[in-house]
NULUMMAR-915898 format. One record per residue: residue in three letters; x, y negated, z of N, C-alpha, C in turn. Coordinates in Angstrom, 3 decimals, padded with zeros to 6 digits. Layout:
<recs>
(rec 'Ala', (X, Y, Z), (X, Y, Z), (X, Y, Z)) ...
</recs>
This chain:
<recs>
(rec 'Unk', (043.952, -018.500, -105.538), (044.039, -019.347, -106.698), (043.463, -020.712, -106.347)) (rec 'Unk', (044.119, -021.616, -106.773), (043.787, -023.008, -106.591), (043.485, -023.750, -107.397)) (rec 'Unk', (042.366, -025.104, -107.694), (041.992, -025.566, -108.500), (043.212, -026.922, -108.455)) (rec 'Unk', (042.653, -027.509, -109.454), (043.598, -028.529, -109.363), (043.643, -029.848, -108.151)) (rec 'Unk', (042.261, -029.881, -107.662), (041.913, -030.553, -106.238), (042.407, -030.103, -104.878)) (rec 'Unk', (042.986, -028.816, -105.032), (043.689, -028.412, -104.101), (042.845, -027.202, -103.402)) (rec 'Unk', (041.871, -027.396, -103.770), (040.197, -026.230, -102.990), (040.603, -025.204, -103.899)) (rec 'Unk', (040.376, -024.069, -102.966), (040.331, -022.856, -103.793), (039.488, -022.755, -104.490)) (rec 'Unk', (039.773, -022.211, -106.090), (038.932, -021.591, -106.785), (037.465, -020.440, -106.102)) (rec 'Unk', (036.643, -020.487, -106.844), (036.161, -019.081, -106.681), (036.026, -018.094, -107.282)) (rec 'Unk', (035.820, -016.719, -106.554), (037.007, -015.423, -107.297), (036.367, -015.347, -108.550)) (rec 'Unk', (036.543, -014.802, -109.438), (036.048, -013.875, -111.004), (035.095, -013.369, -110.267)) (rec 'Unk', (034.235, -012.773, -111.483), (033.186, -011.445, -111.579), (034.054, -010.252, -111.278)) (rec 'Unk', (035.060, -010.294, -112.070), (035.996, -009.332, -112.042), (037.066, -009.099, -110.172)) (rec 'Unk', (037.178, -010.141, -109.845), (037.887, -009.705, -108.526), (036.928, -009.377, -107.894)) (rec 'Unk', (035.360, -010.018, -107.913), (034.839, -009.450, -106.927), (034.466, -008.025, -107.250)) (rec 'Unk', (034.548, -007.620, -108.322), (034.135, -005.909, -108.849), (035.203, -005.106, -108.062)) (rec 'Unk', (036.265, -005.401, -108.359), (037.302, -004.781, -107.829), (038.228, -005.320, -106.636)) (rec 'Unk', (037.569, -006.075, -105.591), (037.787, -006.151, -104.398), (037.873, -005.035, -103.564)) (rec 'Unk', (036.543, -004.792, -103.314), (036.000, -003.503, -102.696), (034.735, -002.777, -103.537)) (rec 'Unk', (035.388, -001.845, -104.635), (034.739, -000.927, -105.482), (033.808, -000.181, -104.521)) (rec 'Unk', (032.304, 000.000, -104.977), (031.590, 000.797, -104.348), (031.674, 002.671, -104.345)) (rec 'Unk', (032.862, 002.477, -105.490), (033.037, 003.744, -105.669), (034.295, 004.294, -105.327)) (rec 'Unk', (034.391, 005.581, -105.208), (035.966, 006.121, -104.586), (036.605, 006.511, -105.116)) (rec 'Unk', (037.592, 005.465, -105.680), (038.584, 006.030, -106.500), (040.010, 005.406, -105.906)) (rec 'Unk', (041.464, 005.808, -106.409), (042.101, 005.706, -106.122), (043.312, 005.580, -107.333)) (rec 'Unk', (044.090, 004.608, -106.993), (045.153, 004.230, -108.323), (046.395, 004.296, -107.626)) (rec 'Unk', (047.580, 005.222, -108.281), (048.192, 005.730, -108.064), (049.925, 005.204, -109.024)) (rec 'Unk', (050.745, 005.288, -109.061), (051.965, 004.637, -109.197), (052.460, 005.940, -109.992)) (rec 'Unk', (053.824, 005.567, -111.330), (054.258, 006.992, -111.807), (054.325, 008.213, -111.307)) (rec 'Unk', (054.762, 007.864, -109.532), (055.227, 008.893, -108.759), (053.859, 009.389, -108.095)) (rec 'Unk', (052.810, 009.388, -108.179), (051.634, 009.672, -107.702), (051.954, 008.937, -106.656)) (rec 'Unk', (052.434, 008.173, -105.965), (052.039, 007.492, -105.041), (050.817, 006.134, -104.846)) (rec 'Unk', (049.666, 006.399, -103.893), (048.797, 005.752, -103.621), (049.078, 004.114, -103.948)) (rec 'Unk', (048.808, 003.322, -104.251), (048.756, 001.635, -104.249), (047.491, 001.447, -103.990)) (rec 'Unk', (046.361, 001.960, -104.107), (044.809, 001.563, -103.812), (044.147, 002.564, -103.490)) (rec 'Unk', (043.313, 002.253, -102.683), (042.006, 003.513, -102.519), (040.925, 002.645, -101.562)) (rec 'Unk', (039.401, 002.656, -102.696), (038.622, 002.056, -102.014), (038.255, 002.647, -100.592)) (rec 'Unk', (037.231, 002.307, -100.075), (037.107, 002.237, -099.146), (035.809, 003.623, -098.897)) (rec 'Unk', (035.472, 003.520, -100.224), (034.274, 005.260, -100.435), (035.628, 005.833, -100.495)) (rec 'Unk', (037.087, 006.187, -101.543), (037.664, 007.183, -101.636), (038.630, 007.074, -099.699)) (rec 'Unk', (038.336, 006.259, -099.473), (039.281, 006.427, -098.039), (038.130, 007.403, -097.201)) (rec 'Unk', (037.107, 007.359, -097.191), (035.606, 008.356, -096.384), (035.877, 009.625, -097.241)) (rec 'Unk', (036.095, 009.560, -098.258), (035.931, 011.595, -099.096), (036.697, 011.994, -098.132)) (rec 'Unk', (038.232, 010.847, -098.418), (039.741, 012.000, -097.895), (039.910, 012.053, -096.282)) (rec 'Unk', (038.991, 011.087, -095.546), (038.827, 011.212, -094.477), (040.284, 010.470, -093.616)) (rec 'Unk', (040.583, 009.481, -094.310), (041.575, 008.566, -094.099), (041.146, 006.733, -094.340)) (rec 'Unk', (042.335, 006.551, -093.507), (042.536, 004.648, -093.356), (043.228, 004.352, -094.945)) (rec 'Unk', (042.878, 002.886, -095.305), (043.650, 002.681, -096.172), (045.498, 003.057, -096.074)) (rec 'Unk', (045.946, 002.523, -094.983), (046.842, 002.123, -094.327), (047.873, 003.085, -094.407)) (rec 'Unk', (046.760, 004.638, -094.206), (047.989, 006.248, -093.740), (048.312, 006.282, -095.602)) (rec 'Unk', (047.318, 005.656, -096.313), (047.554, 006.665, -097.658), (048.194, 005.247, -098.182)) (rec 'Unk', (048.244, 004.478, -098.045), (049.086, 003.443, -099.542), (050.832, 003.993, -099.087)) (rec 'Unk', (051.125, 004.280, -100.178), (052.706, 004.733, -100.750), (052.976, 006.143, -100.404)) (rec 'Unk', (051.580, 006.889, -100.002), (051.638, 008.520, -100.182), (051.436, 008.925, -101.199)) (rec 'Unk', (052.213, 010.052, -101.118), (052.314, 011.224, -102.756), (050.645, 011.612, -102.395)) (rec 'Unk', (049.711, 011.464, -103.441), (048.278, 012.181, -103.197), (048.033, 013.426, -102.961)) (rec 'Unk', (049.446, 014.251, -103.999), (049.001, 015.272, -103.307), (049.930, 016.302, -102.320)) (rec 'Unk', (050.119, 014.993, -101.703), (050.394, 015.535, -100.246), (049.239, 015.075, -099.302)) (rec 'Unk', (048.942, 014.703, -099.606), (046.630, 014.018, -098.948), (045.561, 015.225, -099.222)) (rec 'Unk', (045.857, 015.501, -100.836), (045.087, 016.756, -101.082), (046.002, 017.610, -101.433)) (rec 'Unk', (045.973, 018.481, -100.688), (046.726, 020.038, -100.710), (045.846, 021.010, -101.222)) (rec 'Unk', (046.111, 020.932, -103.209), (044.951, 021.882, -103.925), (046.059, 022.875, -103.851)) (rec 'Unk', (044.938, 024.053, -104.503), (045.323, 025.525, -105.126), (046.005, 024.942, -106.820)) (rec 'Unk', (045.242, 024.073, -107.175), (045.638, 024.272, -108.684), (046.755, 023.246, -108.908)) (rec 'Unk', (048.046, 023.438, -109.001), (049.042, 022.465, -109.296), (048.931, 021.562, -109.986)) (rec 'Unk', (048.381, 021.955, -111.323), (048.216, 020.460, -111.947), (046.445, 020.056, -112.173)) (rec 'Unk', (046.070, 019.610, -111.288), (044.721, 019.235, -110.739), (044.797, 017.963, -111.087)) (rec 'Unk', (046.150, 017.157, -110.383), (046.623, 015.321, -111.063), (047.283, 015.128, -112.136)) (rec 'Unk', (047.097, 016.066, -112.920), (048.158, 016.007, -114.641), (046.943, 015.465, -116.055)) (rec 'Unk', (047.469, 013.996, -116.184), (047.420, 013.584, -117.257), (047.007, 014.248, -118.696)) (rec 'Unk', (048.174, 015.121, -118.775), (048.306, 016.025, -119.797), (046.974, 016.609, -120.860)) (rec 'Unk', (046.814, 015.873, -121.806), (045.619, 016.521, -122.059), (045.509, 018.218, -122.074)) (rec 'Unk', (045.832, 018.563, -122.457), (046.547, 020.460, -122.161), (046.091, 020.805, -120.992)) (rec 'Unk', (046.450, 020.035, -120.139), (046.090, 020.550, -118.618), (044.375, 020.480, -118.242)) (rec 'Unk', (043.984, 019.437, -118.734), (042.422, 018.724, -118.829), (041.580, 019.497, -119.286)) (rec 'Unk', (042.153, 020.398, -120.306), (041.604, 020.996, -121.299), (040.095, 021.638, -120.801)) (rec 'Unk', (038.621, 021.715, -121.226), (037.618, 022.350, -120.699), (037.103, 021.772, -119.115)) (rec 'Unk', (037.842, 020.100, -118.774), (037.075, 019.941, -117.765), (036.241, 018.746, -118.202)) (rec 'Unk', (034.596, 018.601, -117.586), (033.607, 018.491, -118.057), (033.985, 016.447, -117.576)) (rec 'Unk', (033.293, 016.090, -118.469), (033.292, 014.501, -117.594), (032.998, 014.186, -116.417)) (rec 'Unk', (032.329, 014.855, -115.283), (032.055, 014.790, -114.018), (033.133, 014.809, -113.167)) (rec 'Unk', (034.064, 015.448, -114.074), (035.171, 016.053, -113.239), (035.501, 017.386, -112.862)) (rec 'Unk', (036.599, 017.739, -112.640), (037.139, 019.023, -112.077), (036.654, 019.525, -110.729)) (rec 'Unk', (036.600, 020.109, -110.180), (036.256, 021.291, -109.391), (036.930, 021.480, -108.577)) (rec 'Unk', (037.719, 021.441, -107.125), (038.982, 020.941, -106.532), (038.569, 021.618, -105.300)) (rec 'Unk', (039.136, 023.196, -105.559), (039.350, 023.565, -103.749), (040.795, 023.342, -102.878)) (rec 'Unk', (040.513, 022.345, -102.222), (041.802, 022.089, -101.811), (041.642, 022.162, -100.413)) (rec 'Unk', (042.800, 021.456, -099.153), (042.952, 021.397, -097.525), (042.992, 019.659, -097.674)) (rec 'Unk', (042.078, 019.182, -096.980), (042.190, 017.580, -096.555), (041.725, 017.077, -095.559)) (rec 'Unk', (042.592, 016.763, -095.214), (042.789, 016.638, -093.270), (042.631, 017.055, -092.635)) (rec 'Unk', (043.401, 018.739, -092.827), (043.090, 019.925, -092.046), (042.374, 020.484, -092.277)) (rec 'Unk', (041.315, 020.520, -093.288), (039.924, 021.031, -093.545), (039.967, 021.450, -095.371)) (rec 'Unk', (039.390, 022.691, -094.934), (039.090, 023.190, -096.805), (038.085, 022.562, -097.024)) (rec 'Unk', (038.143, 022.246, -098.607), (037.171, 020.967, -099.134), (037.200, 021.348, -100.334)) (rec 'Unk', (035.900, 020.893, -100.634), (035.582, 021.280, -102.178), (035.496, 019.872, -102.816)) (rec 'Unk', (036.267, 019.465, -103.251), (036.088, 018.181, -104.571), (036.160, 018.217, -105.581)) (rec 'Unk', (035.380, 017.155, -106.073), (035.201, 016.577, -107.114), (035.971, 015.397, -107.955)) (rec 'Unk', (036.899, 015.854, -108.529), (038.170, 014.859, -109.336), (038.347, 014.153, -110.997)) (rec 'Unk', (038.415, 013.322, -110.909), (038.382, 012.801, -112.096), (040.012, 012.200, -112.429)) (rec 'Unk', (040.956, 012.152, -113.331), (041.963, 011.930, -113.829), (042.019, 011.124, -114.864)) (rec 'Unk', (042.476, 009.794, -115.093), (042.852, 009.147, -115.786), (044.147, 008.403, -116.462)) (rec 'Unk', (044.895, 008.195, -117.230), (045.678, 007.355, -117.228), (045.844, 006.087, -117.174)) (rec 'Unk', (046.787, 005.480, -116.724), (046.843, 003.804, -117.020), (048.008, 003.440, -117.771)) (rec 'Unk', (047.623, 002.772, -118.822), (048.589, 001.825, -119.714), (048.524, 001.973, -120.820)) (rec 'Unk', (048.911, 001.833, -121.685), (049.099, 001.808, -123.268), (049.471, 003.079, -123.763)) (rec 'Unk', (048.591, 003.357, -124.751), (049.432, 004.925, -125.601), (050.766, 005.356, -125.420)) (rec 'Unk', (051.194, 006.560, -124.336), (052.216, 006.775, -124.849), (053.058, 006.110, -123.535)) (rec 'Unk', (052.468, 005.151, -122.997), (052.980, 004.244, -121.438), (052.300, 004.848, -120.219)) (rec 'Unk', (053.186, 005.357, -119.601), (052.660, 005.928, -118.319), (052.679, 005.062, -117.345)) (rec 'Unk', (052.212, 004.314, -117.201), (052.132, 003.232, -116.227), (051.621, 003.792, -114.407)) (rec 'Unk', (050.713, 005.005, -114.100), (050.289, 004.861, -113.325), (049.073, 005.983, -113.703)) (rec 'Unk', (048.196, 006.372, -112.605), (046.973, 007.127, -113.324), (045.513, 006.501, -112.171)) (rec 'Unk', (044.703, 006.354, -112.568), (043.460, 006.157, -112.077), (042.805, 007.379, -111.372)) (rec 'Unk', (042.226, 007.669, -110.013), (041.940, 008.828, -109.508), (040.366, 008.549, -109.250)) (rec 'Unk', (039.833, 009.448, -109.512), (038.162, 008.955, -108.797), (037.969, 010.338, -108.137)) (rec 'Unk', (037.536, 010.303, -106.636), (037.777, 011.630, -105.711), (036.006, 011.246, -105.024)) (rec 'Unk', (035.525, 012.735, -105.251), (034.212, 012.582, -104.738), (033.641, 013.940, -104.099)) (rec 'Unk', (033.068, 014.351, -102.799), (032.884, 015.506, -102.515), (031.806, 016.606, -102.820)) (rec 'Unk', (032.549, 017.730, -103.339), (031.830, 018.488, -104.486), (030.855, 019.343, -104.055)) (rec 'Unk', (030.463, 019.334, -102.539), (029.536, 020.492, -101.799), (028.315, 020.144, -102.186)) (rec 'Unk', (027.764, 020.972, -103.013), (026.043, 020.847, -102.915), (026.081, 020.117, -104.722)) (rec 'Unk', (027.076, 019.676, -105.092), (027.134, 019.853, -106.736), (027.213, 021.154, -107.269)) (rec 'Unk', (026.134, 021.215, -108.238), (026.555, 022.203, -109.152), (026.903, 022.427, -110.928)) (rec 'Unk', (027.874, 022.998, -110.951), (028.357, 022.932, -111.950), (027.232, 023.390, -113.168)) (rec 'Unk', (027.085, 022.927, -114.329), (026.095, 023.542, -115.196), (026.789, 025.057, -115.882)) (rec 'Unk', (028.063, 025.039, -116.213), (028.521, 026.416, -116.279), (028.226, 027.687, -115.110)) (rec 'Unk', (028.293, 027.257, -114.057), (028.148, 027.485, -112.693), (026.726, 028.552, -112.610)) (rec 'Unk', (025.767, 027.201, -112.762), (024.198, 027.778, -112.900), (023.902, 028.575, -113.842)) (rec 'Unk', (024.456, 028.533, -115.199), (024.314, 029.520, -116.183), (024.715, 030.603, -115.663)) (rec 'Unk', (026.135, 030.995, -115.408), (026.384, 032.221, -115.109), (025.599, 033.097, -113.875)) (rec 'Unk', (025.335, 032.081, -113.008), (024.182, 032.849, -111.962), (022.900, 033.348, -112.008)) (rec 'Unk', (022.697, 032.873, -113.364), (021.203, 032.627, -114.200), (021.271, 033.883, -114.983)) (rec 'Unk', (022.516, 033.961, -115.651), (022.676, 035.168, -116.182), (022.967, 036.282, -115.610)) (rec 'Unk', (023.781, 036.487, -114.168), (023.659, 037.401, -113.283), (022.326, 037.497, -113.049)) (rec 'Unk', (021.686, 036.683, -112.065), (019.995, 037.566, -112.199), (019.693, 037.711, -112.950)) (rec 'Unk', (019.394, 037.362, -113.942), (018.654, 038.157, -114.921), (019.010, 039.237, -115.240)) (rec 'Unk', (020.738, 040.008, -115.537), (020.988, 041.175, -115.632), (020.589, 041.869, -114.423)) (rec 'Unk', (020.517, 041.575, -113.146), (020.114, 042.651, -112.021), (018.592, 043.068, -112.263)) (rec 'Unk', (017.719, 041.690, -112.500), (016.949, 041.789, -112.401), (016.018, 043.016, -113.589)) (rec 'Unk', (016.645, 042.717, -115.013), (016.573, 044.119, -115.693), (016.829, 045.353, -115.641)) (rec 'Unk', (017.628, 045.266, -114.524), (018.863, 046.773, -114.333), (017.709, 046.911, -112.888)) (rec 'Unk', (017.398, 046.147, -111.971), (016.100, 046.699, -111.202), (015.053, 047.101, -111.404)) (rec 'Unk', (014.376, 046.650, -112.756), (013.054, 046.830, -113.321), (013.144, 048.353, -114.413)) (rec 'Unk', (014.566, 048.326, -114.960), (015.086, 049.577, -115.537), (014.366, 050.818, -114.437)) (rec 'Unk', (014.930, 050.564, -113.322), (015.287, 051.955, -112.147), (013.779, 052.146, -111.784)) (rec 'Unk', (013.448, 050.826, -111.455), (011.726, 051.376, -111.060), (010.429, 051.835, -112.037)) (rec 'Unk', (011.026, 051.576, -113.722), (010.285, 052.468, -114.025), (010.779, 053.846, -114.475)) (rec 'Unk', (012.059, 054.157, -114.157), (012.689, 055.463, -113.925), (011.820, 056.611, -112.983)) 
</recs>
């Protein structure tokens, strides 16, 4: 952008936010195809910008759950704001991520969807911990049962 002296402007607050996002996300085209991926989501997937702009994503991440990249609120249904839970193969390697799904555009305008991809090893889910919380504790009664048997 140029001023009227002929010197370039200098960028927005805003270009420089979204130059190089500190965070890893990735924006994607109707067809799920890649147009962006910072430079944290190029380190999760273990790729160059370069291999992934105008790839189907999920041909990058090869999940179990088909609609893992679906919009759909239906599909969303019961996943927590952190994100979904994502055992998938990425770059040859089983991987546990962490996915977030968004849309882009106007009600009703599918313009595109917003991806934020983050790696899920050593997160734990709070449903997760409950239920393990509640497994010991049932063993742990059902052990204390037997020994005073």
């Amino acid at each position: 952008m140029e001023s009227r002296m002929g010197m370039a402007a200098p960028p927005s607050l805003l270009d420089l936010a979204l130059a190089e996002p500190p965070y890893p996300v990735l924006v994607l085209d109707t067809k799920r195809r890649v147009v962006f991926a910072s430079p944290a989501a190029c380190a999760v997937l273990r790729a160059d910008p370069e291999s992934l702009n105008g790839r189907d994503l999920t041909e990058v991440v090869k999940a179990e759950d088909p609609h893992w990249l679906s919009t759909d609120p239906v599909d969303r249904l019961g996943t927590p704001r952190s994100g979904r839970k994502l055992k998938a193969k990425v770059a040859g390697a089983r991987r546990v991520l962490r996915v977030g799904v968004w849309p882009l555009g106007q009600e009703g305008g599918d313009q595109g969807m917003l991806v934020s991809v983050r790696d899920g090893r050593g997160e734990s889910d709070p449903e997760e911990v409950k239920d393990h919380l509640t497994s010991l504790g049932e063993l742990s009664a059902c052990v204390a049962h037997e020994i005073r048997n």
